[in-house]
LOVEX-370883 format. One record per residue (C-alpha): residue in three letters; x, y, z. Coordinates in steps of 0.25 Angstrom, whole numbers. Example, Ala and Ser with C-alpha at 12.3 -4.5 7.8 and 13.67 -1.06 7.14 Angstrom:
<pts>
ALA; 49; -18; 31
SER; 55; -4; 29
</pts>
This chain:
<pts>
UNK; 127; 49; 3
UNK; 121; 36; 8
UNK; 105; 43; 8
UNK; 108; 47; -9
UNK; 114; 35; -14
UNK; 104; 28; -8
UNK; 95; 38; -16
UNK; 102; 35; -30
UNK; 99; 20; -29
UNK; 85; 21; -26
UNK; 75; 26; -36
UNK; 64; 37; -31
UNK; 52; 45; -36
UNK; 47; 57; -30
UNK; 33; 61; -32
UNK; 30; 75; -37
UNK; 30; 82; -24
UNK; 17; 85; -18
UNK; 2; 82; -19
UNK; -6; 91; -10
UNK; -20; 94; -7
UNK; -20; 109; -6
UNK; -36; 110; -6
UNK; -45; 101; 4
UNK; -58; 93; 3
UNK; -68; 100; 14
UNK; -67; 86; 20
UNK; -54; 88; 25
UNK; -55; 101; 32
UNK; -67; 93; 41
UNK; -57; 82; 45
UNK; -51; 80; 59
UNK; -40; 90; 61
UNK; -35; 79; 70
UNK; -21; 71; 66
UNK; -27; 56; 61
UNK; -23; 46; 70
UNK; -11; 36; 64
UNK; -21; 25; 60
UNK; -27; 37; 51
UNK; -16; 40; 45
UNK; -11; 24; 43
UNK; -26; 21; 37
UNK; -23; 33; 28
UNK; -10; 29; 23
UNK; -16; 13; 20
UNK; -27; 20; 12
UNK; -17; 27; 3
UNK; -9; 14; 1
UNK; -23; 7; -2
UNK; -27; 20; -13
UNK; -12; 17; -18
UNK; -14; 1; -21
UNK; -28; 2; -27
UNK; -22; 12; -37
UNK; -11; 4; -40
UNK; -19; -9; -41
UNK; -29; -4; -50
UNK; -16; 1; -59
UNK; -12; -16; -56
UNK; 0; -11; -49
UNK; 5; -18; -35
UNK; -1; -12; -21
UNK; 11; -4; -13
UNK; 13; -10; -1
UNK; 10; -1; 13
UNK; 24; -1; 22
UNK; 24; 3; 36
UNK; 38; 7; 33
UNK; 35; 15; 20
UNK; 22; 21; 28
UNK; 32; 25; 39
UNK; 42; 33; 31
UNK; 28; 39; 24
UNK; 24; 45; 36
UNK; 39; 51; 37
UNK; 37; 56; 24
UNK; 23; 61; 27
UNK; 27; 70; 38
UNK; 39; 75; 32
UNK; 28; 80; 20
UNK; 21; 89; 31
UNK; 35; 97; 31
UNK; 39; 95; 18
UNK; 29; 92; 7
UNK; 42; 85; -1
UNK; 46; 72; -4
UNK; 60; 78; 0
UNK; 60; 77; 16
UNK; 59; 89; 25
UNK; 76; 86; 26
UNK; 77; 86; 10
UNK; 80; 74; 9
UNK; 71; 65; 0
UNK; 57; 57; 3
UNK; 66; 43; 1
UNK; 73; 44; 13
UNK; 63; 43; 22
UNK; 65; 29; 17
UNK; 74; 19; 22
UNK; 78; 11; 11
UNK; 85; 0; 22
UNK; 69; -4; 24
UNK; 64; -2; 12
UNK; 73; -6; -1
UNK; 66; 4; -12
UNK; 68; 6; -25
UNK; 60; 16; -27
UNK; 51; 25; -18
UNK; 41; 38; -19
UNK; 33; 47; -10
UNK; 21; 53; -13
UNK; 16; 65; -3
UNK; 3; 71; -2
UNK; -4; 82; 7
UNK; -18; 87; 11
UNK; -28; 76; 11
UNK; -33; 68; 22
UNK; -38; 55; 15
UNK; -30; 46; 8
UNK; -39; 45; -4
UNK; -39; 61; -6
UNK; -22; 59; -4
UNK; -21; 48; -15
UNK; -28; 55; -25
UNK; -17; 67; -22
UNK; -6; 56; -26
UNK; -15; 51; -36
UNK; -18; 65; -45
UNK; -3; 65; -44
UNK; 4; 59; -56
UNK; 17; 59; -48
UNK; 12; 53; -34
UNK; 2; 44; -43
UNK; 13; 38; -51
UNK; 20; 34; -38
UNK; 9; 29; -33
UNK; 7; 18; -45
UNK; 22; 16; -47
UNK; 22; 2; -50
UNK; 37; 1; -43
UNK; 31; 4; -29
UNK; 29; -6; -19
UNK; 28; -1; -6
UNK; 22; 12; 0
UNK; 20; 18; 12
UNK; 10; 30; 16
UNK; 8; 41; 29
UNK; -2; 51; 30
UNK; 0; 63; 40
UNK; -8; 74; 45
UNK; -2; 88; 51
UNK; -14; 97; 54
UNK; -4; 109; 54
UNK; 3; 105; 40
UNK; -1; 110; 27
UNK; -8; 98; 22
UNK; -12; 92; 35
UNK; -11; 78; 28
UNK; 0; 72; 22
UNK; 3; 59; 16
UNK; 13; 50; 10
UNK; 17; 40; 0
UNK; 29; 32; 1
UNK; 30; 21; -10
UNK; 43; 13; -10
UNK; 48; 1; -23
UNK; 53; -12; -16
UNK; 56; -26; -19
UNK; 55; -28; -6
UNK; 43; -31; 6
UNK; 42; -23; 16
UNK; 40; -26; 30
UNK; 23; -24; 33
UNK; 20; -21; 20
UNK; 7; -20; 16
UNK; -5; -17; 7
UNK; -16; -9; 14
UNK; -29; -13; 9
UNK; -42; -6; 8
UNK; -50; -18; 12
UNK; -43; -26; 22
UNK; -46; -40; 14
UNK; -46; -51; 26
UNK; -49; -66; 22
UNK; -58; -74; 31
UNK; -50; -88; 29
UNK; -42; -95; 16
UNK; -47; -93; 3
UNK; -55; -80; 7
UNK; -46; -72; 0
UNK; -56; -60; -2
UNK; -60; -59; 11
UNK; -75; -61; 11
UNK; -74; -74; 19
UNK; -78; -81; 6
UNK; -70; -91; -2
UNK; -74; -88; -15
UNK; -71; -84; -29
UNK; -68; -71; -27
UNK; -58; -75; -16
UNK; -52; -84; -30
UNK; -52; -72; -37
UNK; -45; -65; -29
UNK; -34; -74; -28
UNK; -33; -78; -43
UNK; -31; -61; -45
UNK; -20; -60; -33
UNK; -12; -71; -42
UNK; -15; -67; -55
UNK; -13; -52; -51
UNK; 1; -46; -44
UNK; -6; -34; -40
UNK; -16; -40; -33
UNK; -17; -39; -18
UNK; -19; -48; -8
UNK; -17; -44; 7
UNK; -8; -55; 17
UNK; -23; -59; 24
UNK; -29; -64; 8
UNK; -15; -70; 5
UNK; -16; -79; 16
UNK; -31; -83; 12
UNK; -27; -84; -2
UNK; -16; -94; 2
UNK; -24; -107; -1
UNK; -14; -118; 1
UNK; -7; -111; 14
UNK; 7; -109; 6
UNK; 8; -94; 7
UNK; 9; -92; -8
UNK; -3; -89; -15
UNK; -3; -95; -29
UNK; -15; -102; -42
UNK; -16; -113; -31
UNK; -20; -106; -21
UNK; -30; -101; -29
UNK; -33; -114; -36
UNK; -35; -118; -20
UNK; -45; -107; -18
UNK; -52; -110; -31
UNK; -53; -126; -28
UNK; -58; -120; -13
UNK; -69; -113; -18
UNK; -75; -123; -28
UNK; -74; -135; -13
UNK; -64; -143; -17
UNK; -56; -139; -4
UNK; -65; -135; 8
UNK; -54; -127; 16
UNK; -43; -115; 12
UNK; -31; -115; 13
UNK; -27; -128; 7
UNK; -19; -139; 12
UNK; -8; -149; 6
UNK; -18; -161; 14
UNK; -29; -154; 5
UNK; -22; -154; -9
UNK; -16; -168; -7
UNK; -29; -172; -2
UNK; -35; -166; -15
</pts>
């Protein structure tokens, strides 16, 4: 009774069952029949959740962020699938309650399965020539995803991966957004990453604040964060732009700097 009124008051949408790859490129039969190791199938997983923000991004819609919890109940999920290709569990019940809703408050959560490809990009464009799985995948109302990927060399498929997307208001513990290009600043003010303090580093900026969709990871945060508050706001980026035209000669700045201005 607990497990179904818990049910009732949340709100869930199931994917149409199933997108499978029943015919093979001939690049996959000459691949290693041996299992990938667990950092293969975790750079795996990051790339879909990279493919999945760059789509939702050119549609201006916020990047999902990637949960080692989420990713953990995925991989349940994920091996479940090899058994039983559902979104109902191999016990009937369904794909929700591999959740536990005591760690993650949702409002709303989704699956998406697929089978039979090996590369993430060949996977995505399965959910993406899926009106059903797509639409979950650009659901404005999610927040937070995680991703598995599993391979059983005597299964059917013999790759199987999962999507679990979960709505929150809430953050959740190492939450993060994977990125393509790991951006890593050289000092404050380098915000781009290229070890130069230039304009493009004030464009990028002005577009982070201008812009809710846009992204900046924790490390161009801090480089971004011109007068040390951890906030970033216009006068950070007033900062930057007054640094780049040699009215101050070091980033960030300080109170003795402005008083002294």
């Amino acid at each position: 009774m607990g497990k179904l009124a818990k049910l009732k008051n949340k709100i869930f949408s199931v994917t149409a069952a199933v997108v499978v790859a029943l015919s093979f490129t001939s690049g996959f039969f000459g691949f290693s029949s041996a299992e990938p190791s667990q950092d293969d199938f975790k750079a795996m997983a990051e790339e879909i959740v990279v493919l999945v923000n760059e789509a939702r991004t050119a549609e201006g819609l916020k990047p999902l962020y990637m949960v080692p919890y989420l990713c953990d109940v995925a991989n349940v999920r994920v091996r479940e699938s090899i058994f039983s290709f559902s979104h109902n569990r191999p016990n009937g019940e369904s794909f929700i309650t591999a959740l536990d809703d005591s760690l993650v408050p949702y409002s709303k959560a989704a699956e998406n399965l697929a089978a039979g490809s090996y590369t993430a990009e060949e996977t995505f464009n399965q959910w993406k020539n899926s009106p059903n799985h797509w639409r979950s995948i650009m659901n404005p109302d999610y927040t937070h995803i995680g991703v598995a990927v599993s391979y059983d060399m005597n299964s059917e498929y013999k790759y199987y991966w999962e999507q679990f997307f979960v709505a929150t208001d809430v953050a959740l513990n190492d939450q993060t957004i994977p990125e393509r290009y790991k951006t890593v600043p050289k000092s404050s003010g380098d915000i781009n990453g290229d070890a130069e303090i230039d304009t493009f580093d004030l464009i990028t900026i002005n577009k982070y604040l201008a812009d809710d969709t846009a992204y900046l990871n924790d490390l161009q945060v801090e480089s971004a964060d011109m007068l040390d508050d951890n906030v970033i706001t216009s006068a950070d980026a007033m900062m930057l732009k007054k640094y780049i035209l040699g009215e101050y000669k070091t980033l960030p700045i300080t109170m003795e700097m402005l008083l002294g201005s």
